[in-house]
KOLDO-112514 format. One line per 2 residues: number of its first residue (from 1); for each residue x, y, z of N, C-alpha, C. Coordinates in pm, whole numbers, plus 32768, in hexadecimal, padded with zeros to 4 digits. Layout:
NUM	X/Y/Z/X/Y/Z/X/Y/Z | ...
END
This chain:
1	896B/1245/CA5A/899F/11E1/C9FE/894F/1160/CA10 | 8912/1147/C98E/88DB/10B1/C9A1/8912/104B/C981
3	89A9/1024/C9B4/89DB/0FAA/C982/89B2/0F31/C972 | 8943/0F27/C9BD/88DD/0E7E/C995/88A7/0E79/C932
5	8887/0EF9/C8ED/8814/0F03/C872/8826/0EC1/C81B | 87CD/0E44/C7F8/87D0/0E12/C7AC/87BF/0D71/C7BC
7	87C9/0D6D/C85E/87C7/0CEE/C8B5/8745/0CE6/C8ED | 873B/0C74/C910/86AB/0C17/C93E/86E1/0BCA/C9CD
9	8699/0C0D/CA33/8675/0B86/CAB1/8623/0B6E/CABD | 85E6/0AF9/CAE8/859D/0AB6/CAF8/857C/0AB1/CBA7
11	8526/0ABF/CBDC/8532/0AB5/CC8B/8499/0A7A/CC9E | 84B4/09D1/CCEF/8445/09C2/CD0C/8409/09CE/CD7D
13	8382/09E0/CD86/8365/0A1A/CE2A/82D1/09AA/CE43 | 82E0/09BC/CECE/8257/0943/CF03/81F1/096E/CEB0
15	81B4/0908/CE84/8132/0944/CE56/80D8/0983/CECA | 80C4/0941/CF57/80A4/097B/CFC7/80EF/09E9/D01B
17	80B7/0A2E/D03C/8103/0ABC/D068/80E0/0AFE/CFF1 | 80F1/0BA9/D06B/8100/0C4F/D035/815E/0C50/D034
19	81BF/0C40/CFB3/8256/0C8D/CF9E/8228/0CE7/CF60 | 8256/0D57/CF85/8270/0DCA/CF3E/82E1/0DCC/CEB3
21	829E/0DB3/CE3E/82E6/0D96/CDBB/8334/0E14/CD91 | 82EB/0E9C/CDC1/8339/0F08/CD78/83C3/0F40/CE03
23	83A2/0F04/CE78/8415/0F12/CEE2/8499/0EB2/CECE | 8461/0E57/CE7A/84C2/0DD5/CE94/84FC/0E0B/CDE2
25	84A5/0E3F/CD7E/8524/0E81/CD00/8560/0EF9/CD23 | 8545/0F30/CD85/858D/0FB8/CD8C/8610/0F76/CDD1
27	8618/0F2E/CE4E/868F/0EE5/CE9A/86D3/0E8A/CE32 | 86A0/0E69/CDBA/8705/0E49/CD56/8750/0E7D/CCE9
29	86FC/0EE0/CCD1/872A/0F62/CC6D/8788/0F73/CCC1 | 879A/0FBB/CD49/880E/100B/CD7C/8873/0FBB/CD4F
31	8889/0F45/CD55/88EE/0EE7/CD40/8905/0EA9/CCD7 | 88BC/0E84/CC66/88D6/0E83/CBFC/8862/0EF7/CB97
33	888D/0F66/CB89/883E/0FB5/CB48/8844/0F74/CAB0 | 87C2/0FA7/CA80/8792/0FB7/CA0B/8778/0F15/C9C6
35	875B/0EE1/CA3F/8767/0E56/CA0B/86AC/0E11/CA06 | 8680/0DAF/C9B5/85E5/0DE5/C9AB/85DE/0D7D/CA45
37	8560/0D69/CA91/855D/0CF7/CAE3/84AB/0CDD/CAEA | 84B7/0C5E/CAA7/8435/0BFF/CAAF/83FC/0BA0/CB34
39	8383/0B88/CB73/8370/0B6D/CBE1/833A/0B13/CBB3 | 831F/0A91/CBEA/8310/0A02/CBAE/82D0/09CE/CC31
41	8229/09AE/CC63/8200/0984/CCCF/8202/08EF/CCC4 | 823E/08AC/CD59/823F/0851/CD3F/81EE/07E3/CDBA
43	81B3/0794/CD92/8175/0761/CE12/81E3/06F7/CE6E | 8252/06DE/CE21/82D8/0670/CE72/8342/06CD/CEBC
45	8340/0753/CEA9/8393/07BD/CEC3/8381/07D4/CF53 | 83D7/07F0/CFA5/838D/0834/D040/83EC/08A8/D06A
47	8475/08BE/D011/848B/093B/D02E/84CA/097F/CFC3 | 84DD/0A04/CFAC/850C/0A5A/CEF7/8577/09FD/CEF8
49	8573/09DD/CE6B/85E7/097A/CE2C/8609/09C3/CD9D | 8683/09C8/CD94/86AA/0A07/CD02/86BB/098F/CC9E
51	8660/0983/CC3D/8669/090E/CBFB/8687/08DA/CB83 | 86B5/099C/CB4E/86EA/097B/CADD/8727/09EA/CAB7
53	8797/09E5/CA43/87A8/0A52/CA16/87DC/0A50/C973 | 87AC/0ADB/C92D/87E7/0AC1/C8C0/883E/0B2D/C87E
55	88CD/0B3E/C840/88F9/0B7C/C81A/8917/0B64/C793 | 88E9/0BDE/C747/88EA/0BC9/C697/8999/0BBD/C66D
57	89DF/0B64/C60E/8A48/0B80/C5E8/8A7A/0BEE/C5BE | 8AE4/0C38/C5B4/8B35/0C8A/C5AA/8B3D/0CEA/C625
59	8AC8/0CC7/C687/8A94/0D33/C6FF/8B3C/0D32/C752 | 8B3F/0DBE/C791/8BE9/0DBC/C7AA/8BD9/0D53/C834
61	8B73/0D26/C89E/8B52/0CE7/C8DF/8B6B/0C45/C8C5 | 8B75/0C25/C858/8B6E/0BBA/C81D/8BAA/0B23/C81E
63	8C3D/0B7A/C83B/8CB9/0B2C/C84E/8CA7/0A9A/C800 | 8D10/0A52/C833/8D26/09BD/C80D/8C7F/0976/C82F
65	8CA6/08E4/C816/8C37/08A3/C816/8C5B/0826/C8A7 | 8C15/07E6/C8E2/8C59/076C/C91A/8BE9/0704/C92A
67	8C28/069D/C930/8BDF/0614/C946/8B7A/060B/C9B6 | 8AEE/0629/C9BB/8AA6/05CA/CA38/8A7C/0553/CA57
69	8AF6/052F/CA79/8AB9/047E/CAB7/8A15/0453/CABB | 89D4/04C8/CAE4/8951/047C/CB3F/8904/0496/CABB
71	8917/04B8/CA89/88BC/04EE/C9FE/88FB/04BC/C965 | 897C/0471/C980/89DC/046C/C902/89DD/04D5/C89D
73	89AA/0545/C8A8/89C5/05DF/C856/8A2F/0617/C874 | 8A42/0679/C81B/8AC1/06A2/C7FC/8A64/0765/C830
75	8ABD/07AE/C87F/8A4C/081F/C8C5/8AA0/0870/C8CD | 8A8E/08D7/C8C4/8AD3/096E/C8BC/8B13/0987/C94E
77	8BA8/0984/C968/8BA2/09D4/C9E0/8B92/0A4C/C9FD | 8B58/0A82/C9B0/8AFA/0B1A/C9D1/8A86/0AE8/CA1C
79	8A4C/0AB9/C9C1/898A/0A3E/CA04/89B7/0A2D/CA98 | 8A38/09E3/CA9D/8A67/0995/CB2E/8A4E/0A1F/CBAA
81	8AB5/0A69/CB62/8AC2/0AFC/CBB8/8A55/0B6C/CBE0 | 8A08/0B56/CB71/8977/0BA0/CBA0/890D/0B51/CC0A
83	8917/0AD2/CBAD/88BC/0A72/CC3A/8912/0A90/CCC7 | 89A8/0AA4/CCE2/89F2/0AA1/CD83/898B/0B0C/CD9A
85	89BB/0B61/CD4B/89A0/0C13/CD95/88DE/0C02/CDC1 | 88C2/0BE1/CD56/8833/0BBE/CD4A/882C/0BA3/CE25
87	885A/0B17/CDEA/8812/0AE2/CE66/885F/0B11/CEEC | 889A/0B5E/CEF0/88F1/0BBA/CF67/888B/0C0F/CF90
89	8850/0C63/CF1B/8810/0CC8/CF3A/8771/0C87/CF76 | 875A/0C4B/CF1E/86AC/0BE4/CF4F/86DB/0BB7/CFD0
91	874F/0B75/D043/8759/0B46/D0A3/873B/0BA0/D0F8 | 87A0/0C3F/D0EA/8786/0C9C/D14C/86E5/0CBB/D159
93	86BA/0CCF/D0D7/8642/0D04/D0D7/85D0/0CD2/D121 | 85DF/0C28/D109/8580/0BEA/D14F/859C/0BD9/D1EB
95	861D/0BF8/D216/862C/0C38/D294/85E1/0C83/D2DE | 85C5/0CEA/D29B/8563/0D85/D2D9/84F8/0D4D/D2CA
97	8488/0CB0/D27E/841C/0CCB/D270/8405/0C7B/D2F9
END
């Protein structure tokens, strides 16, 4: 079942360093399958950061919307919930490296 399909993360990684890009989408697929995930190098970055996410409307993921202070946007708490999981899974991961 690909319940992400149809969703976008965003994960940025050092521009310096060997991350392994196709180790670090497979440890996110398990956890949010079918979801696409884009790698974004960054030279201000120093460890995987989940930095974005996007969920299309009507997606059953979708839920309500809520206020972000730091951004004054209005953001999907689906977006919210994929970036947690997101960056749960990128913490362990960068654990093992």
């Amino acid at each position: 079942m690909k319940y992400y399909e149809g969703c976008k993360l965003t994960v940025d990684i050092p521009a310096s360093g060997g991350h392994d890009e196709g180790a670090i989408r497979d440890a996110l697929l398990e956890t949010l399958p079918g979801i696409e995930v884009v790698f974004r190098r960054s030279s201000s970055t120093t460890v995987l950061e989940a930095a974005g996410a996007f969920v299309p409307d009507g997606h059953p993921v979708a839920g309500a919307e809520e206020h972000d202070a730091k951004t004054n946007k209005w953001v999907s708490v689906g977006g919210r919930s994929i970036l947690m999981a997101a960056s749960d899974v990128l913490t362990r991961f960068q654990e093992h490296i």
